[in-house]
C-alpha positions as CSV (number, residue, x, y, z in Angstrom):
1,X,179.9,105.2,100.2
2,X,182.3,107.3,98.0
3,X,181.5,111.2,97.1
4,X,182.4,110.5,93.4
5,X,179.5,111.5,92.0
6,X,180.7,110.5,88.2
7,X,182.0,106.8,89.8
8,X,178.9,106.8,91.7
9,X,177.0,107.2,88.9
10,X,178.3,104.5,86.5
11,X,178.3,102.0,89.1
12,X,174.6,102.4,89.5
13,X,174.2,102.5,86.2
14,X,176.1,99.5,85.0
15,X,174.5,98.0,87.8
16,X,170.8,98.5,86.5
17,X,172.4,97.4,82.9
18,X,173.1,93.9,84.2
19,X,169.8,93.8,85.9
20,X,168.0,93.8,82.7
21,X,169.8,91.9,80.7
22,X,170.2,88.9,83.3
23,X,167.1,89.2,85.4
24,X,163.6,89.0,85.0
25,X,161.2,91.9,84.3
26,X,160.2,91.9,88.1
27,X,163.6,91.8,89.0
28,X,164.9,94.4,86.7
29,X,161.8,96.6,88.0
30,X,162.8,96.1,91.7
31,X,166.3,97.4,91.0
32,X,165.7,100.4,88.9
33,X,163.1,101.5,91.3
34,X,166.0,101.1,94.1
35,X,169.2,103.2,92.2
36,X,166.9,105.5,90.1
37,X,166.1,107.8,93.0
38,X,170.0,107.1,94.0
39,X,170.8,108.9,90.9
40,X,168.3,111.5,91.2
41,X,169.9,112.6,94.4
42,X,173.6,113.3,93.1
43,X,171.6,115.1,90.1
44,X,172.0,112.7,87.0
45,X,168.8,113.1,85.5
46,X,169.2,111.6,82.3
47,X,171.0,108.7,84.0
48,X,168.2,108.2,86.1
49,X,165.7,108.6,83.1
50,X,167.7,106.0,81.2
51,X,167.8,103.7,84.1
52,X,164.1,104.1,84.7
53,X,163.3,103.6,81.3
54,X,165.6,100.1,81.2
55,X,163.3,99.0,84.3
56,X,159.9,99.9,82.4
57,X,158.8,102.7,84.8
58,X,157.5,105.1,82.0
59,X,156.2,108.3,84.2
60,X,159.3,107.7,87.0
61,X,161.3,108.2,83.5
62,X,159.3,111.2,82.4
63,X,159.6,112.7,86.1
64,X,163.5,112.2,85.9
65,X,163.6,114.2,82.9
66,X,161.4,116.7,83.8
67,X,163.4,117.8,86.8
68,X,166.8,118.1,84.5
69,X,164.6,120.4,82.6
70,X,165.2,117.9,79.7
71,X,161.8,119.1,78.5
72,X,162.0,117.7,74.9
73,X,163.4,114.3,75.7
74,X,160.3,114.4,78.5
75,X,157.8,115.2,75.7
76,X,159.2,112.9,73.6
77,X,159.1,109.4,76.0
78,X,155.1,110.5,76.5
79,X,154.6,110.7,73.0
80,X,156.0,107.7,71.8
81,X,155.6,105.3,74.6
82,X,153.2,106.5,77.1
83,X,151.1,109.4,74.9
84,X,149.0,109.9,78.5
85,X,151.3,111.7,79.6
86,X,151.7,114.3,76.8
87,X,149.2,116.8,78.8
88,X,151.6,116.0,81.8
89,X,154.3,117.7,80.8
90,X,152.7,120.2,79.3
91,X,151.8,121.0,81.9
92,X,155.1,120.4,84.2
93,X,156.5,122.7,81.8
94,X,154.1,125.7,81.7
95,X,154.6,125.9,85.3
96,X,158.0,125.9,85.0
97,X,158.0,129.0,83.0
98,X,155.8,130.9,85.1
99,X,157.5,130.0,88.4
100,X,160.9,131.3,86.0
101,X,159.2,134.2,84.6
102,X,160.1,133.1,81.2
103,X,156.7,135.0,79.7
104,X,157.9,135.5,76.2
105,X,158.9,131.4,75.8
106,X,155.5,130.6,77.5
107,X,153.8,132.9,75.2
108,X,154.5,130.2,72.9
109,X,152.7,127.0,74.3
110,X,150.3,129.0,76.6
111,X,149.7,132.6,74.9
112,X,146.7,133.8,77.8
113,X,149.2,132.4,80.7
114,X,152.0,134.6,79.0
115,X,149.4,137.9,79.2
116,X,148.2,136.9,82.2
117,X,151.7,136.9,83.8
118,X,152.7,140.6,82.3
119,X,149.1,141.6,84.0
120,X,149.5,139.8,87.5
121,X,153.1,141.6,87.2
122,X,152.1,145.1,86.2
123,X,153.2,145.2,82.3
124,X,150.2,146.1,80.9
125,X,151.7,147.8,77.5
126,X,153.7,144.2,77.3
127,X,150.3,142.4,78.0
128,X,148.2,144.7,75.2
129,X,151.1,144.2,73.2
130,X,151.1,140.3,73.0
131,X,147.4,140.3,72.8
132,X,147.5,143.0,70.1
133,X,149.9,140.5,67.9
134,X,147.8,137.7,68.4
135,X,144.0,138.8,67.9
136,X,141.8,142.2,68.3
137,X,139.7,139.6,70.3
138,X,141.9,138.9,72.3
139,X,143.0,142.7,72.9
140,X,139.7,143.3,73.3
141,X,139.4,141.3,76.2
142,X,142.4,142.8,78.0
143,X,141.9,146.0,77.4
144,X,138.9,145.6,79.4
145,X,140.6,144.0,81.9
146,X,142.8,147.1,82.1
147,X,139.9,149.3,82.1
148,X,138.3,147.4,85.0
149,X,141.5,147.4,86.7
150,X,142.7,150.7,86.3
151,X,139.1,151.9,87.5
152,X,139.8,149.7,90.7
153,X,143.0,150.7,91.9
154,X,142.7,154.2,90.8
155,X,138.9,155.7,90.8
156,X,136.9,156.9,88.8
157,X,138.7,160.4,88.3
158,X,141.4,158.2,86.3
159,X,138.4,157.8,83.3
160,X,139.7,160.5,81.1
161,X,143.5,158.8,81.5
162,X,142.1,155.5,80.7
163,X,140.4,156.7,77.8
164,X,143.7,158.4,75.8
165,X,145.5,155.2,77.1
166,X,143.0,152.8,75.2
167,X,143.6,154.8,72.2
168,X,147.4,155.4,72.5
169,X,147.7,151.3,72.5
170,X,145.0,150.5,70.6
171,X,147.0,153.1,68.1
172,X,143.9,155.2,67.0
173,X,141.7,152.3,65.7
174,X,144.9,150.7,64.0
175,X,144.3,146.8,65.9
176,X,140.6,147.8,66.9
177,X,137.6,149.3,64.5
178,X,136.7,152.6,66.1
179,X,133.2,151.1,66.6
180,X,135.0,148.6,68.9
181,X,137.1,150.7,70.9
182,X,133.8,152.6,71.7
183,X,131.5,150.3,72.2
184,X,134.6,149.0,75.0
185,X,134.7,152.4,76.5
186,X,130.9,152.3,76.9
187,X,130.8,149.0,78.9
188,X,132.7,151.2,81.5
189,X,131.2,154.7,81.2
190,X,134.0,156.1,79.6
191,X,133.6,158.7,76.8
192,X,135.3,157.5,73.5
193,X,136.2,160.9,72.4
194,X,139.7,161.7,73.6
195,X,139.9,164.9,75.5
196,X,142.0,167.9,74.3
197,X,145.0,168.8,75.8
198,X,143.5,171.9,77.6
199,X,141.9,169.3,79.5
200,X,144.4,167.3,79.8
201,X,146.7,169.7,81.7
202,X,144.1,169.4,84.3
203,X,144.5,166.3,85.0
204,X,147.4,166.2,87.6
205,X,149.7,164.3,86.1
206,X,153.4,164.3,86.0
207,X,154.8,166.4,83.7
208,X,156.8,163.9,81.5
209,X,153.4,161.8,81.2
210,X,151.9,165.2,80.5
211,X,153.9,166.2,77.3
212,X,153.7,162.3,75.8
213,X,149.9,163.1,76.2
214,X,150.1,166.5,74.0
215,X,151.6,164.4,71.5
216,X,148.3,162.3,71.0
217,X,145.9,165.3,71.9
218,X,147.7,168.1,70.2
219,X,144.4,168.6,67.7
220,X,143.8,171.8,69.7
221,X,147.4,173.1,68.6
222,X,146.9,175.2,71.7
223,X,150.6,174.2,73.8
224,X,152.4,173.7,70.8
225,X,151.4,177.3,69.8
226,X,152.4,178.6,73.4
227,X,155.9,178.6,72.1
228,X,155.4,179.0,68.1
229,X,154.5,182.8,68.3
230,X,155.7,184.0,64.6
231,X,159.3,183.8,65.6
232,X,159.6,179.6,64.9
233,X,157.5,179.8,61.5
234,X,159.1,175.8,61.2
235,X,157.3,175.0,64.5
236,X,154.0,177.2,63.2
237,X,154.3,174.6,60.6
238,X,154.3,171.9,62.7
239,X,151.5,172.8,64.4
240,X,149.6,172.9,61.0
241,X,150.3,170.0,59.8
242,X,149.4,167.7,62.8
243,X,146.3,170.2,63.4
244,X,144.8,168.8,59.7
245,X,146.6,165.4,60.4
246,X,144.3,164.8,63.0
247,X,141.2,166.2,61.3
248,X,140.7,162.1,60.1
249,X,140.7,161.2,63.4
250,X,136.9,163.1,64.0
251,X,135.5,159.9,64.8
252,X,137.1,160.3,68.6
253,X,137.9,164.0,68.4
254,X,135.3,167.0,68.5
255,X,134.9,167.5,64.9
256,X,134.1,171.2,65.5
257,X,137.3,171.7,67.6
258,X,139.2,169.8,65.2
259,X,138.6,172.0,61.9
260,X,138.7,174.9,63.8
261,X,141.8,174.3,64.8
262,X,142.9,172.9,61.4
263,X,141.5,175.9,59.7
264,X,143.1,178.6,61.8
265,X,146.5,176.8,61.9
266,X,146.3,176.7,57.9
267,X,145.8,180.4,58.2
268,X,148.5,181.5,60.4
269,X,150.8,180.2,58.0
270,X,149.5,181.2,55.0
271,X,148.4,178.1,54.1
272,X,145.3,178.7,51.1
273,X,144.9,175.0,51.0
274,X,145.6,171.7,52.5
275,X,148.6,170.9,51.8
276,X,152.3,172.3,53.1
277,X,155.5,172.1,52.1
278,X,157.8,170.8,54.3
């Protein structure tokens, strides 16, 4: 037998042509079902799809399609002559994209598979991400999962982390009502408030982590004061103004701490009322 695959292919094929149009059904079955797979081999997909389709076998036609990855010409035979097989490719094709890692194209025929592959992969901020865009139900539900997880594979000594985390992703109540993010906290035992960055500094962590945490728990002012001592009256500024930014934001800080901090920053700057020039 030659190793021309292109001569190979349209003998077969010509030779399944002249099968339907001068045999019987039966026959025209018999000899499809014969050279289909032939073509499959050498890798002509839509040959064999064509050929199959000639001969009547419907799903053998679908199946040839499916593994050229000709996913719309797949779809499209199920729908129109076999509609059965619709959830068939669906589903052919959904696995596809997972065994490929194609999460972002799944995400947009199976949206919990897409999440679910950032999670089983590590990518949580991709996975609250997707959710995030889609529902704050459905961020709700895998933020807990993180929670749980987190919890799991790091103790419960991470609680405090996975508390600012919620928040940072949740973007302080901006997908979530505060009331939500609490009441998500609670299931776990987790305080809602966010802890100050005093606290914070205790924690362990790496030092690059550390500083993007100040930038969420800088209410107390306290680090970025470390280096504004009267000589950088810009960064005393600075300090001010996110120190009565973050006064609306009493709902997960300590109120007390917060004006305190507001108030005294307003002061070291001269500031009489709310408001600063920039």
């Amino acid at each position: 037998m030659s190793n021309d695959t292109t001569l190979l292919e349209k003998a077969w094929s010509k030779a399944g042509e002249l099968a339907v149009k001068f045999l019987d059904a039966d026959k025209a079955e018999e000899v499809a079902r014969q050279l289909g797979p032939r073509l499959l081999d050498i890798k002509r997909y839509n040959a064999a799809a064509q050929l199959f389709l000639a001969g009547d076998l419907i799903k053998e036609a679908i199946d040839a399609f499916i593994s050229g990855q000709e996913w719309k010409k797949a779809k499209n035979v199920a729908r129109e002559l076999e509609p059965r097989y619709e959830t068939y490719v669906d589903s052919a094709y959904k696995d596809f994209l997972k065994n490929e890692g194609k999460a972002e194209a799944l995400a947009d025929v199976d949206l919990t598979g897409a999440i679910d592959m950032y999670v089983e992969s590590g990518q949580w901020t991709r996975a609250l991400e997707t959710a995030a865009s889609h529902s704050a139900e459905l961020l709700h539900k895998y933020l807990a999962k993180y929670a749980t997880s987190m919890i799991k594979v790091r103790g419960e000594h991470y609680k405090p982390e996975i508390s600012l985390n919620v928040h940072k992703m949740v973007g302080l109540g901006h997908c979530l009502s505060s009331k939500l993010v609490h009441s998500l906290l609670s299931e776990f035992h987790i305080s809602p408030r966010l802890p100050l960055a005093d606290d914070v500094l205790t924690w362990g962590s790496p030092p690059t982590y550390r500083m993007g945490v100040l930038g969420i728990a800088a209410v107390s002012g306290e680090n970025f004061k470390a280096h504004a001592t009267g000589e950088t009256p810009t960064l005393e500024k600075l300090v001010a103004k996110v120190a009565v930014s973050l006064v609306r934001y009493t709902d997960v800080l300590p109120a007390d701490k917060a004006f305190y901090e507001a108030g005294m920053s307003c002061k070291n700057v001269g500031g009489k009322n709310m408001a600063f020039s920039s």
